[in-house]
C-alpha positions as CSV (number, residue, x, y, z in Angstrom):
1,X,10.1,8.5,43.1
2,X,6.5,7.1,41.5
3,X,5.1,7.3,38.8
4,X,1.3,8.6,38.4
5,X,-0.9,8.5,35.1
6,X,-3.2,12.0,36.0
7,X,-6.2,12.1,33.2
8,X,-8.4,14.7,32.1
9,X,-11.5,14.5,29.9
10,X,-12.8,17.4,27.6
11,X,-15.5,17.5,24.7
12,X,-15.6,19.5,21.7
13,X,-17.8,19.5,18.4
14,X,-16.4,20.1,15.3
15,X,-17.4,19.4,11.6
16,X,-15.0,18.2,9.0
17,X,-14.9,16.4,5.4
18,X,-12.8,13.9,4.7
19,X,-11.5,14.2,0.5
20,X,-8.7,14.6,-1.4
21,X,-8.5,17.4,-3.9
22,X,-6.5,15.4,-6.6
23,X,-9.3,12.8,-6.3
24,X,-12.5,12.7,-8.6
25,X,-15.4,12.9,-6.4
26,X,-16.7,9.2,-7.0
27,X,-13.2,8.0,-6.1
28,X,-13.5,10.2,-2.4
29,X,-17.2,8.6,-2.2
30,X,-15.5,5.3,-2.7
31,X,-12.8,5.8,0.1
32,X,-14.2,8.0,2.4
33,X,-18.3,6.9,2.0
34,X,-20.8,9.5,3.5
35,X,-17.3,11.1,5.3
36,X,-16.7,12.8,1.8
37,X,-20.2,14.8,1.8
38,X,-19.3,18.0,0.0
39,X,-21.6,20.0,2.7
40,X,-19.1,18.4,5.8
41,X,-20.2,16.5,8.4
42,X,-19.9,16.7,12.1
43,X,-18.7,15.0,15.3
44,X,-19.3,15.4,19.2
45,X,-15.5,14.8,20.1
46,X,-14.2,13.3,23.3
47,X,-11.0,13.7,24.4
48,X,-9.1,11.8,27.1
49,X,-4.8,13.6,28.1
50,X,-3.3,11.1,29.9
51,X,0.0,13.0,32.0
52,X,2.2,10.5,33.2
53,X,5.2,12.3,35.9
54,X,6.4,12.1,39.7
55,X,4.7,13.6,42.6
56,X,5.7,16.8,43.7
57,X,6.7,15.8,47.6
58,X,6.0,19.9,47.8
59,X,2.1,19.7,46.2
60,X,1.3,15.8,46.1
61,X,0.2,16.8,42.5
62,X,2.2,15.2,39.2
63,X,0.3,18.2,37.7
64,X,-2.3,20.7,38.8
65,X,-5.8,19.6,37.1
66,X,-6.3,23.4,37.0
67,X,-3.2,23.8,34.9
68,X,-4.5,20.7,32.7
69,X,-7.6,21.8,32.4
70,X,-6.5,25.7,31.2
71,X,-3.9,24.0,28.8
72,X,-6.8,21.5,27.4
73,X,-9.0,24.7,27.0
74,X,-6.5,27.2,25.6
75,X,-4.9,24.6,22.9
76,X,-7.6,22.6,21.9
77,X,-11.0,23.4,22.8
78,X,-10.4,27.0,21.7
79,X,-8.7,26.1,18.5
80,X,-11.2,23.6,17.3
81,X,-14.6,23.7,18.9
82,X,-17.4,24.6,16.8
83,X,-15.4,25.2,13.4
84,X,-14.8,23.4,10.3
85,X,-11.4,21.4,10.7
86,X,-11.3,21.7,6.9
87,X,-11.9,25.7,6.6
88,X,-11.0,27.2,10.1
89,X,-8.1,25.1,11.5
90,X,-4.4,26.0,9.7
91,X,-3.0,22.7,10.9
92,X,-5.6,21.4,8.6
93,X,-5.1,23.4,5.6
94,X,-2.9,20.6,4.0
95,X,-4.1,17.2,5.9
96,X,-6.6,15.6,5.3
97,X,-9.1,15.8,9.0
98,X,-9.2,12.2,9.6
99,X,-9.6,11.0,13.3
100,X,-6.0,9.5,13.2
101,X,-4.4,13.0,11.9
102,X,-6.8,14.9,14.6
103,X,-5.4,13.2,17.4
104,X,-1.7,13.8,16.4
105,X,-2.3,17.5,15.8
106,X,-3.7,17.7,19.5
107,X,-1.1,15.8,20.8
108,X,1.5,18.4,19.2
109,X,-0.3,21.2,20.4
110,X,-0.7,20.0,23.9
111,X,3.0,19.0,23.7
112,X,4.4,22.2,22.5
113,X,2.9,23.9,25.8
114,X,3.8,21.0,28.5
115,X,6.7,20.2,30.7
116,X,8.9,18.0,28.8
117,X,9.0,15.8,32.2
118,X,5.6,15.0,31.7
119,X,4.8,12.2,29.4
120,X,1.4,12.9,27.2
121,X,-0.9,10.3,25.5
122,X,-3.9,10.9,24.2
123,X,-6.9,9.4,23.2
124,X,-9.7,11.2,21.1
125,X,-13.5,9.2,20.2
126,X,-14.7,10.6,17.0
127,X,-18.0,8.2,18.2
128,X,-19.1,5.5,21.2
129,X,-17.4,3.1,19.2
130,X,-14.4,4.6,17.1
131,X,-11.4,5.8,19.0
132,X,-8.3,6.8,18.3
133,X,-4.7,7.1,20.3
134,X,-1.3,9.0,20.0
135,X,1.2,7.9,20.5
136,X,1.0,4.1,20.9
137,X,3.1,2.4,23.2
């Protein structure tokens, strides 16, 4: 059988603070620059799921976009859209919200709900020119 990639972009905006608790707030400032700003800071989020699977001979899909598109919705959009990664999101509770960490927590949750059959990558832009990917191969 072939392979297809099937992709699906979403947006969501969500604010966040990069800091670490055990760190004095000049050292945060000095890692983490404007990032660290004790009122948060926000981003317009774009996210790109790439599925990777065989056509179904039955459906020509690999995966219905519908299907894709409710799972986007319902485990990331939902979960993360307009809070405060720092305050409102448990997977965030202990780690720090960092674009690299952000994209490995949506991976997981989009994971947890797919097909094992299907591979998953995805790709999230924090901004126009900063992206980030899980997993990388």
């Amino acid at each position: 059988m072939r392979k297809v990639a099937v992709y699906r972009k979403a947006n969501f905006n969500a604010a966040h603070r990069l800091y670490r608790e055990d760190w004095s707030d000049a050292h945060n400032k000095a890692v983490f620059g404007l990032c660290a700003n004790k009122n948060y800071h926000g981003h317009n989020y774009t996210l790109e799921v790439k599925v990777v699977g065989e056509i179904d001979p039955e459906t020509g899909y690999v995966i219905d976009l519908k299907l894709l598109n409710d799972l986007i919705e319902s485990e990331v959009h939902d979960k993360l859209d307009h809070n405060n990664l720092n305050l409102d999101v448990p997977a965030f509770k202990n780690l720090n919200p960092t674009g690299e960490n952000i994209v490995w927590v949506i991976y997981d949750l989009l994971r947890a709900k797919l097909d094992p059959k299907f591979e998953l990558k995805v790709k999230l832009w924090e901004t126009e020119r900063n992206y980030f990917e899980y997993p990388v191969n």
